[in-house]
C-alpha positions as MATLAB code, in Angstrom:
seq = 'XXXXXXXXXXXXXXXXXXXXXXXXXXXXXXXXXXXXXXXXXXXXXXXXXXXXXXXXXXXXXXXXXXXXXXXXXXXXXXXXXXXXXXXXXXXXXXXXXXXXXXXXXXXXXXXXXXXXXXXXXXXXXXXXXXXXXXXXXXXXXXXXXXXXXXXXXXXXXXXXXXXXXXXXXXXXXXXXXXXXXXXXXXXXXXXXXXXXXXXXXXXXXXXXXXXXXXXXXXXXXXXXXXXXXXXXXXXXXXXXXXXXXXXXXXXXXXXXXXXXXXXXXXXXXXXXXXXXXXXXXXXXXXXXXXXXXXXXXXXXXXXXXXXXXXXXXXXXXXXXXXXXXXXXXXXXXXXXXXXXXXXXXXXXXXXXXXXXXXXXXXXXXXXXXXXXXXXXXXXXXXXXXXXXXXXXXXXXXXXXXXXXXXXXXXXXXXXXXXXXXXXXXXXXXXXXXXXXXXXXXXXXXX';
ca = [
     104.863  111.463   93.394;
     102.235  111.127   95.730;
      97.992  111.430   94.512;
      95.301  112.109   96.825;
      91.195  110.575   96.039;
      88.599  109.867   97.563;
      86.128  107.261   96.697;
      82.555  108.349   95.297;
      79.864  109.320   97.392;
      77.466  106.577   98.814;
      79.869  105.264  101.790;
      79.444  105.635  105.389;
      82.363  106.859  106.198;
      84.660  109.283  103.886;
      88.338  107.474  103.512;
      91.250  109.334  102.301;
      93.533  107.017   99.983;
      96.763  107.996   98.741;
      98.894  106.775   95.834;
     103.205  106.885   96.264;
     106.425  105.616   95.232;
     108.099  104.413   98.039;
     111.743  106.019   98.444;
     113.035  104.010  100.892;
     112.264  101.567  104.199;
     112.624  102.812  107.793;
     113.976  101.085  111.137;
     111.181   98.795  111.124;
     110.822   97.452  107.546;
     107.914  100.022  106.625;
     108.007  101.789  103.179;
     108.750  105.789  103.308;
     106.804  107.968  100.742;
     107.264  111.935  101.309;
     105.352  114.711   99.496;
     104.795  118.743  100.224;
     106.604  118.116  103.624;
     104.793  115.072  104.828;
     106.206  111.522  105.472;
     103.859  108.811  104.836;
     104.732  105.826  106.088;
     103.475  101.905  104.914;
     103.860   97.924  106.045;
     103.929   95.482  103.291;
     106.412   97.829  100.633;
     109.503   98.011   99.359;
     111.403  101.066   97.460;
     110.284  101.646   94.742;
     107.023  100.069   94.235;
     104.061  102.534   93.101;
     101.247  101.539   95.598;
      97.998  102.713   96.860;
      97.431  103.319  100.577;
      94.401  103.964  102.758;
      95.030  106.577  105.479;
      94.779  105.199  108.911;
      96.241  108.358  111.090;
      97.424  111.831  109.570;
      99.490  114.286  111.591;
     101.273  117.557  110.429;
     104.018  116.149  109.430;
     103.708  112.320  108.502;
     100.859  109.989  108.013;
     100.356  106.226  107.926;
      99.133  103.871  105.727;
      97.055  100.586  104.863;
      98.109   99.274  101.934;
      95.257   98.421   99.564;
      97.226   97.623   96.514;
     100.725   97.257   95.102;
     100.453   98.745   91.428;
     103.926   98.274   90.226;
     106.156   95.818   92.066;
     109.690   96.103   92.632;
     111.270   92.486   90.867;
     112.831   92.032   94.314;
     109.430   91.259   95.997;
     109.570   87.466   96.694;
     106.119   85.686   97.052;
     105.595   84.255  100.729;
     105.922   80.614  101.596;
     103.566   80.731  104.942;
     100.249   80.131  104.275;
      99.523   82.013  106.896;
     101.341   84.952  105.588;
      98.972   88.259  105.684;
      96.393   86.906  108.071;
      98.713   85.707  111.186;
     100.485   88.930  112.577;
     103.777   87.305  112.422;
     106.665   87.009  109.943;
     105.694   89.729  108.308;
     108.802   90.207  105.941;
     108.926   87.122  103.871;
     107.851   89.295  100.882;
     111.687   90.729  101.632;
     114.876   89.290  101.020;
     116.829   88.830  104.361;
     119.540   91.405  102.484;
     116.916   93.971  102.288;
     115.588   93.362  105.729;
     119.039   93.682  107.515;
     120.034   96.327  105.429;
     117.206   98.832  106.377;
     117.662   97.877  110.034;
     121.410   98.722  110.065;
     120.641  102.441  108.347;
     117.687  102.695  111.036;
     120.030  101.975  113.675;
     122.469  104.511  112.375;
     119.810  107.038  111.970;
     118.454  106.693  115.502;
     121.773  107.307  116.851;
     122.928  110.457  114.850;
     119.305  111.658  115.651;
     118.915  110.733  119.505;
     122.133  110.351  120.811;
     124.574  112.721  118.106;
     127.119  110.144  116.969;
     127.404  107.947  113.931;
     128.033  104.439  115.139;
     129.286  103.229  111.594;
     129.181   99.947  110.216;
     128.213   97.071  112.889;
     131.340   94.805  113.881;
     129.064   91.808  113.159;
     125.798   90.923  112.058;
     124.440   87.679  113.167;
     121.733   86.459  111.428;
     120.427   82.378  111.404;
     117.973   80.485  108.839;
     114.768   82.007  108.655;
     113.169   79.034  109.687;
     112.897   76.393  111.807;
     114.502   78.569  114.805;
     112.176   79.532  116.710;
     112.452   77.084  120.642;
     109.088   78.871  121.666;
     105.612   80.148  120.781;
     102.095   81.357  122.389;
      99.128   80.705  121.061;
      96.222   82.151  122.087;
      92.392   81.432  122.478;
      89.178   82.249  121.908;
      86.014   80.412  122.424;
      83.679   80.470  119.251;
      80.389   80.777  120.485;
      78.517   80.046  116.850;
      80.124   76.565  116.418;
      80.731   75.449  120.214;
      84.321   75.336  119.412;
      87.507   76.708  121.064;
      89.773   78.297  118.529;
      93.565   77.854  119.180;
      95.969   80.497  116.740;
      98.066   83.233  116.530;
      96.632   87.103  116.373;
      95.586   88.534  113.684;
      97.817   91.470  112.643;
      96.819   95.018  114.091;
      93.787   93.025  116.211;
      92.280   90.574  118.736;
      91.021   88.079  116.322;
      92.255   84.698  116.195;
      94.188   83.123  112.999;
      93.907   79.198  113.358;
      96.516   77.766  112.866;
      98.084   73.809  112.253;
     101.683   74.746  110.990;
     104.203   77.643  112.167;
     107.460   77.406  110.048;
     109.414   78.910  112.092;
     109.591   76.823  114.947;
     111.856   74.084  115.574;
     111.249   70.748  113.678;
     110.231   68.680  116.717;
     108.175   72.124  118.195;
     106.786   72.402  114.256;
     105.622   68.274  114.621;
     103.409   68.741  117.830;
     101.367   72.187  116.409;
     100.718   70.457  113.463;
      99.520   66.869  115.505;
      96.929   69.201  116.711;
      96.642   67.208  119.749;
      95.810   69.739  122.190;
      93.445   71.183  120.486;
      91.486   68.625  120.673;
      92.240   68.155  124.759;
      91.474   71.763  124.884;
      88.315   71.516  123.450;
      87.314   68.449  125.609;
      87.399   70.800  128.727;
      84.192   71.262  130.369;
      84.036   74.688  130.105;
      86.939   75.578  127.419;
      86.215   79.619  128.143;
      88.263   79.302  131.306;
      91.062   78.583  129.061;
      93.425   81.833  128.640;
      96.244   81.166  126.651;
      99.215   78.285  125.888;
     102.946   78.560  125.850;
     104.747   75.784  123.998;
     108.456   75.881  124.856;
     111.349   73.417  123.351;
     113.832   72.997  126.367;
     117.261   70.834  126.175;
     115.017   68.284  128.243;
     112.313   68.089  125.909;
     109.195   70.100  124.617;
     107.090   71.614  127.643;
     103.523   73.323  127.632;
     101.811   76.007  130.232;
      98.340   76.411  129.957;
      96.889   79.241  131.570;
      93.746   79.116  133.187;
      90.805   81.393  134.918;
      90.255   78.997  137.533;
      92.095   75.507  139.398;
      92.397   72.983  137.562;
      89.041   70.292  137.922;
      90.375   66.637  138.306;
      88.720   65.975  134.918;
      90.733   68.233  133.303;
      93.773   67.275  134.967;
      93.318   63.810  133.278;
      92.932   64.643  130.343;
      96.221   66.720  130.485;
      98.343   63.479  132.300;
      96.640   61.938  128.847;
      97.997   64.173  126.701;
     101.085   64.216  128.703;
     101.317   60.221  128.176;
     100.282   60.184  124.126;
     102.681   63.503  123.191;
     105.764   63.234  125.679;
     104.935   66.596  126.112;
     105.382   68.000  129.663;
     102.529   69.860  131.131;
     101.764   72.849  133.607;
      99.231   75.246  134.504;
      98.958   78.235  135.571;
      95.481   79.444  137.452;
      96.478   83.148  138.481;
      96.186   82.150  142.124;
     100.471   83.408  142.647;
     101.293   79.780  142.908;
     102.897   79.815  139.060;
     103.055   77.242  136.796;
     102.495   73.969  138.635;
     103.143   70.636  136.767;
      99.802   68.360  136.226;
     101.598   65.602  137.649;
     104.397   65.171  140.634;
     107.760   64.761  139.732;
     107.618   66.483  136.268;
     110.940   67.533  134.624;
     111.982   71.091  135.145;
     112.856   72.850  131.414;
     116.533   73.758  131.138;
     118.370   74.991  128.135;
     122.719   75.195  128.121;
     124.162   78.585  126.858;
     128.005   78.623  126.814;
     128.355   74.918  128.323;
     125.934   76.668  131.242;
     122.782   75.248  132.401;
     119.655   77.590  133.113;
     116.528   76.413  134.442;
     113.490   77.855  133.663;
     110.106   77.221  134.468;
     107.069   77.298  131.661;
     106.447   80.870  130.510;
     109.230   82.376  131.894;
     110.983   84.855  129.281;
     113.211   83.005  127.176;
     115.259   84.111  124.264;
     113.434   82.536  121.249;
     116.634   81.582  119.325;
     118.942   80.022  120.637;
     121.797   80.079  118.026;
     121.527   83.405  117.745;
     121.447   83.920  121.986;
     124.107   81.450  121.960;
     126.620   83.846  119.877;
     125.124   87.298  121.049;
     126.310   85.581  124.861;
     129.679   84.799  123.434;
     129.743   88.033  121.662;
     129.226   89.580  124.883;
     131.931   87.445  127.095;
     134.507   88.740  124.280;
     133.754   92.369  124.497;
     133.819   91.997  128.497;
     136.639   90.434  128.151;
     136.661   89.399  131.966;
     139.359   88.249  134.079;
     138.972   86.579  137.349;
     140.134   89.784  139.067;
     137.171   91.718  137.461;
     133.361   91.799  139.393;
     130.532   91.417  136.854;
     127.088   93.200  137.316;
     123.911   92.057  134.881;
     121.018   94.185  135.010;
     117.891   92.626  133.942;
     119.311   89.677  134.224;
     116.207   87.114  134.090;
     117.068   83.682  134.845;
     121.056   83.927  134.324;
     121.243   84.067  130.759;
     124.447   86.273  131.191;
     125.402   85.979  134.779;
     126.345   82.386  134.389;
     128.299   82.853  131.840;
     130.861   85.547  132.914;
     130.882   84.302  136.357;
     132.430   81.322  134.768;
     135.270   83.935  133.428;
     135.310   86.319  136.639;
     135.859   86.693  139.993;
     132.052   87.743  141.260;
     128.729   88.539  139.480;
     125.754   89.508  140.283;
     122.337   89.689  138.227;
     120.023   91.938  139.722;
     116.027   91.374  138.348;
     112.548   92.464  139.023;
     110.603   89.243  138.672;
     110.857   86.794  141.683;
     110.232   83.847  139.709;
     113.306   84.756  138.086;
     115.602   85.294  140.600;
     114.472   82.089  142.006;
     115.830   80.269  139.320;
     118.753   82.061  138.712;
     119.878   81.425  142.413;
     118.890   77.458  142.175;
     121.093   77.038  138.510;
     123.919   78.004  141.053;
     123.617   74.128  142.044;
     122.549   73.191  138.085;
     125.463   75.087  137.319;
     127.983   74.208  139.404;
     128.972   77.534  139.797;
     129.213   79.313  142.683;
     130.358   82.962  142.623;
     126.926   84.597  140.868;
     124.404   85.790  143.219;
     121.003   87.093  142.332;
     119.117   90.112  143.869;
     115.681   91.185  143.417;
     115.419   94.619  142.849;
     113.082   97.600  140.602;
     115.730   98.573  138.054;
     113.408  101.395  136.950;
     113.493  103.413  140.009;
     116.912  104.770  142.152;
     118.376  101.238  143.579;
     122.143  103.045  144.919;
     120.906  102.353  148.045;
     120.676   98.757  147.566;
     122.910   96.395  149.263;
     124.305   95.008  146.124;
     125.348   98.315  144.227;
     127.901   99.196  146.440;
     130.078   96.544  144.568;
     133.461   97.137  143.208;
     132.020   96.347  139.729;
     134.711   96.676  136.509;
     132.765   95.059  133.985;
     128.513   95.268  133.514;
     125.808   94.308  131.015;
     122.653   95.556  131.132;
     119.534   93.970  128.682;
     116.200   95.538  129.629;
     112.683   95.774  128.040;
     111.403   97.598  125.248;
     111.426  100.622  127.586;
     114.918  100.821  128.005;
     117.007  101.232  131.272;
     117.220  104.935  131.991;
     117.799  104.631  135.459;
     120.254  101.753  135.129;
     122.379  103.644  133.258;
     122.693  106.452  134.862;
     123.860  104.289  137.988;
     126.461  102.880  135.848;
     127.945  105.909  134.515;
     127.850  107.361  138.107;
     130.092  104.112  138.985;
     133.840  105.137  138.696;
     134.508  101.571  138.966;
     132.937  100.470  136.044;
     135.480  100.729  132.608;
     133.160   99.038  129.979;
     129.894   97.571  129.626;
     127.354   96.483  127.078;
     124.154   97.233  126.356;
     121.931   94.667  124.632;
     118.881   96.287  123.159;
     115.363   94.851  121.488;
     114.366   98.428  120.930;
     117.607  100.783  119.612;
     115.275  104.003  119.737;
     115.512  103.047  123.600;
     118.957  102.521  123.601;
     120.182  105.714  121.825;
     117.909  107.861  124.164;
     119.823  105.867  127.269;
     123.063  106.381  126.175;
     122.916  109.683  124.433;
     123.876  111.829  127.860;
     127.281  109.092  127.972;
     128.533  109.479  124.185;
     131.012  112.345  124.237;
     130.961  113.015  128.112;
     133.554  110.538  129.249;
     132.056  107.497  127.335;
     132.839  105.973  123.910;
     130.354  104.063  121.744;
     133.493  101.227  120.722;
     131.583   98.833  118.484;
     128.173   97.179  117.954;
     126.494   94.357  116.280;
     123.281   93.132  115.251;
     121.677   89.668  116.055;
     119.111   88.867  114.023;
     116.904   87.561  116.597;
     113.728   87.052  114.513;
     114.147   86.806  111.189;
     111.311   87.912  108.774;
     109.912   90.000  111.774;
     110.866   93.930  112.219;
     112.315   93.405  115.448;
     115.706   93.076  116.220;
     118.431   92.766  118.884;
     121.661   94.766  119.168;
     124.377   95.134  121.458;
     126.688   97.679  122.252;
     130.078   98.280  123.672;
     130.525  101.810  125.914;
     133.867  102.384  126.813;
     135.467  105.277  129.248;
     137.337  107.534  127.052;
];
């Protein structure tokens, strides 16, 4: 049952409200109300529940909503331990129970896939899915200078805006990540700058080797500012760089500094501060092994990884295989993934640096006799890429890891049933209490 108002005259702008039982929860977590044809669709709900909504965007079909008020709550609504929870943009599920979260991603997933791509995958093969705290290895925060009070603000955005949320605690990082936000130490360096507007944003990282900061910057860094950053270094343990925008990357504050390294599958990958990471990593840890097993590689089998970033997957199965090669777009990246060769000790993966969104047969590289691939691209998915690999008689299986499944379905849907098999899938539960989520897939020749 869904009730339309509008408030009383007076306002300076009219605002459409609307009053629904929510029926269900999509892909991403957000309540589903439909009346007279329309889906509505809400953050903050769960089925059942009789709330009140303020209409941000109205279509034909479906419409969105703020939610103003929850009028009847469903006795599964749990009350949120953050205290943070509503103002930072993260984490935005702990109202849910982590059986209700997974559960409404799995029928998403489903429902993406008989709608995009025309075939039911069924029931994952696993679902993977950690703590809901204390996981997180990384975090940004961003800035803003406060212009009122002289002070620079150091947080997490707002939800739906630019704003900052300041913040001195983040459950969901790691214990020893959790200890240094909450010293608030550089947030006091920060603030000592001598002009803290030139300040961008920070990256705080947890490596194997210890916790390691990049703090980007407008301009090079002055020599008083580098001091106080070798202080800050010296009083936290905390390794610094900075990064100006001049194309040098991040450069340590001091010579010598430890490059940050983390071990997936008893392999070593460097990395250098803000460099994409995967955030968890005991739930990268098993989706990697979960991928080795579907692979299945031999040492008579080639290996491609598209997208590959730093190695996360080449390493791996070129432990278990004759050849692989990761092919990425970002040099920093394929720097590193060529220097863990010597970190490594492993020396049949090779690295290429190549635009996976446009037509790379022509490359060098793709001429491979490749058996076995993996691709795991961006939110925009990897069109191109796999195209190229179902064009490749050579290739008899490969997985696709996905962030974004609506993506993944559209990329695969011209496979399924033309030659191809969707063989089995799982979820990994990458960030809990958030409505993202990872997935992998196994596609088969028939």
């Amino acid at each position: 049952m869904v009730r339309f108002y509008k408030p009383k005259r007076g306002t300076h702008k009219t605002r459409s409200f609307v009053e629904a039982r929510i029926e269900s929860l999509d892909i991403r977590c957000r309540g589903v109300a439909h009346q007279g044809g329309k889906v509505w669709f809400t953050d903050g709900v769960l089925p059942g529940e009789e709330v009140t909504g303020e209409v941000l965007d109205e279509k034909a079909s479906y419409g969105e909503l703020r939610l103003q008020s929850v009028r009847v709550p469903s006795p599964e609504r749990l009350e949120p331990q953050c205290p943070f929870f509503g103002k930072c943009g993260g984490c935005s599920l702990q109202f849910m129970k982590e059986e209700t979260q997974l559960d409404a991603k799995k029928k998403g997933i489903r429902q993406v896939f008989s709608k995009n791509a025309g075939i039911d995958p069924g029931e994952p093969e696993l679902v993977v899915s950690p703590v809901s705290s204390g996981y997180r290895r990384c975090i940004r925060l961003s800035t803003l200078f406060d212009t009122r009070h002289k002070v620079l603000l150091v947080g997490l955005r707002a939800r739906g805006s630019h704003d900052i949320v300041p913040v001195d605690d983040c459950m969901v990082l790691t214990d020893t990540l959790r200890a240094e936000v909450k010293s608030g130490r550089i947030t006091k360096v920060l603030n000592a700058f001598t002009d803290p507007k030139v300040i961008g944003h920070i990256e705080f990282s947890e490596a194997d080797n210890g916790i390691f900061l990049l703090v980007r910057i407008k301009n090079p860094l002055p020599e008083k500012e580098r001091d106080l950053l070798q202080s800050y270094e010296k009083e936290s343990g905390v390794t610094v760089y900075t990064d100006s925008g001049d194309g040098q990357g991040a450069v340590p504050v001091r010579e010598g500094a430890a490059v940050p390294f983390y071990t997936v599958r008893g392999v070593r990958i460097t990395y250098l501060p803000g460099d994409f990471i995967q955030v968890n990593g005991k739930v990268n840890e098993e989706m990697v092994g979960t991928v080795e097993k579907w692979l299945a590689p031999t040492k008579e089998d080639e290996v491609l990884d598209l997208f590959a970033g730093a190695g996360n997957f080449t390493y791996p199965l070129a432990a278990l295989s004759k050849r692989a090669v990761g092919a990425e777009i970002v040099s920093d990246m394929v720097k590193h993934g060529r220097a863990n060769a010597g970190y490594s000790g492993i020396a049949n993966a090779e690295f290429v640096r190549v635009d996976l969104s446009k037509a790379f047969s022509s490359e060098s590289f793709s001429t491979g006799s490749y058996s076995l691939a993996v691709l795991d691209p961006g939110r925009s998915g990897a069109d191109v890429a796999v195209k190229y690999i179902a064009g490749k008689k050579s290739v008899k299986r490969f997985v696709y890891v996905s962030c974004n499944p609506v993506m993944a379905a559209r990329d695969l849907a011209g496979l399924l049933g033309h030659g191809w098999t969707l063989s089995k899938w799982g979820i990994f539960n990458m960030f809990p209490e958030t409505e993202h989520v990872e997935t992998a897939f196994l596609i088969e020749r028939a």
